[in-house]
N, C-alpha and C positions, 0 to 999 in steps of 0.2 A: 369522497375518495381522496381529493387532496388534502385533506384535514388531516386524515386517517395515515397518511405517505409523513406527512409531515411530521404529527407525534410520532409513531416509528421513529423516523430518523433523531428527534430528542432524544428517546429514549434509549434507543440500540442496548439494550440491557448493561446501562453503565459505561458502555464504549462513546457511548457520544455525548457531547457536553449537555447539560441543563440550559434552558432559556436562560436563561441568567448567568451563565457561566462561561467563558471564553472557551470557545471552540476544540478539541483536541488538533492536534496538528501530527502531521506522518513525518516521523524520523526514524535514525537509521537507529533507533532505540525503540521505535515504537511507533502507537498509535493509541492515544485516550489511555486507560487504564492497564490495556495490552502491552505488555513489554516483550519486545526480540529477548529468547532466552529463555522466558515459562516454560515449564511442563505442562502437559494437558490438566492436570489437575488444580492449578495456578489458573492456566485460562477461561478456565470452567468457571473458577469461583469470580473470576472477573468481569464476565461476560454475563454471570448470572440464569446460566445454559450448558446443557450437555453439549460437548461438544459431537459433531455429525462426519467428522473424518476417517477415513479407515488408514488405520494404522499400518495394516499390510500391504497397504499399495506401495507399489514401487519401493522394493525393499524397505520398507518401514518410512517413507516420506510420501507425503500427500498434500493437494493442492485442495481446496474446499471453502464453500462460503455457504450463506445460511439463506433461509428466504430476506429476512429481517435488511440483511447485508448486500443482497443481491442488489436492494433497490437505492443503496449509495453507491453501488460498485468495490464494496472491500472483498476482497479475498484474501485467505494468508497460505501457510504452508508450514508444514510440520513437517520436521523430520527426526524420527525415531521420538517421540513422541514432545521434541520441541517447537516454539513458534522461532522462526527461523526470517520468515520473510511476510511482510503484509503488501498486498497491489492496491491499486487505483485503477479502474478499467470501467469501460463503457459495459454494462449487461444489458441494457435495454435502450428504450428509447429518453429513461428519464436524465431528465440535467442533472439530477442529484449531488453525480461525481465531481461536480464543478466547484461542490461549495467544500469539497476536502483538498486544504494547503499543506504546504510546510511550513517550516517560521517565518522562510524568508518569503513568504505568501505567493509561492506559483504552485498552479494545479492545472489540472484537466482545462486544455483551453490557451493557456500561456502561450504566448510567443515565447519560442526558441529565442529570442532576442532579450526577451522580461530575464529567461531563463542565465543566460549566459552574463545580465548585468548584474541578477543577485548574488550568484556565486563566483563571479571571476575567472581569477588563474586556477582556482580548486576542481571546476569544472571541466572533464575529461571529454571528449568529445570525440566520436569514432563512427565511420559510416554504420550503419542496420546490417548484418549480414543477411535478411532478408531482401533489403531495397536498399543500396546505396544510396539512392537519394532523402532516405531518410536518415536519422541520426538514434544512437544511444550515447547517452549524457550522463557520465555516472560521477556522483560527487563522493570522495572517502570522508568516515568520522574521522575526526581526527586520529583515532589510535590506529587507523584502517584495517579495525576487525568487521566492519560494516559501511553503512552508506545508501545512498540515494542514489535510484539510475532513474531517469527519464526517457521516454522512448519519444522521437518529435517524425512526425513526416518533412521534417526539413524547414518548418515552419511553425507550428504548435504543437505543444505538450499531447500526445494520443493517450499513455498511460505511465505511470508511476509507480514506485517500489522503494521499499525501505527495508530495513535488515541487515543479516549477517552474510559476510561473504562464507563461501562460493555461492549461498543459494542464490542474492538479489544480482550475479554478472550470470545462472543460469537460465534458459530462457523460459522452460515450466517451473525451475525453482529446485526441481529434486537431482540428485544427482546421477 
């Protein structure tokens, strides 16, 4: 079984790197072969898979992940039939989500401290409107059409996002 979890995750149909290959990393551009900005059709031929989103939810934006996906934690988010935003989230009980970084290598797990020395002043920091005492961390691209938010209990990285604004400062993504 862990053999079998394992190849998956190699393999993620082209989204995830080869044994031999340096790991894909989540930016606010992307994730592996997945670029913020595809069309479903683009993502389809990248992923090497139909995509399983319904286009009509929520007026033409949808939140969706695969079984393949479920078991590192990626989800993304289309809207009107672009990729818009990819997560990092805990779906189960596996670590898996721990081994997807960014460049500056914080993931799932990070001290809010790891966090705040990689990215500095760029690092935005605002209480959770859910729990105050937890934090959202959102770093802009540079051109701040996109960006990284981290979501911390106050103390380590709980989940992660990359993409386009508005989707990645919404909290399901869609508008």
């Amino acid at each position: 079984m862990k053999a079998g979890l394992a190849l998956a995750c190699l393999m993620v149909s082209g989204v995830m790197a080869l044994a031999d290959e340096a790991p894909p990393v989540l930016s606010a551009e992307g994730y592996g072969a997945l670029k913020i900005g595809m069309n479903d059709e683009q993502a389809e031929r990248a992923l090497h898979e139909k995509l399983t989103y319904n286009p009509f939810t929520n007026r033409g934006c949808s939140l969706f992940t695969m079984p393949q996906f479920e078991a590192v934690g990626l989800s993304f988010v289309m809207d009107h039939k672009k990729l818009v935003r990819i997560n990092v989230d805990y779906f189960s009980a596996s670590s898996k989500p721990r081994a997807i970084k960014t460049a500056a290598g914080i993931g799932l797990g990070s001290s809010e401290e790891e966090l705040l020395k990689a990215y500095g002043s760029a690092a935005d920091v605002k209480p959770n409107p859910g729990d105050p005492t937890w934090h959202t961390i959102t770093v802009d691209s540079s051109d701040h059409t996109g960006g990284l938010v981290f979501e911390t209990d106050g103390s380590k990285v709980t989940s992660m996002r990359g993409g386009a604004f508005p989707s990645i400062a919404l909290l399901n993504g869609c508008p």
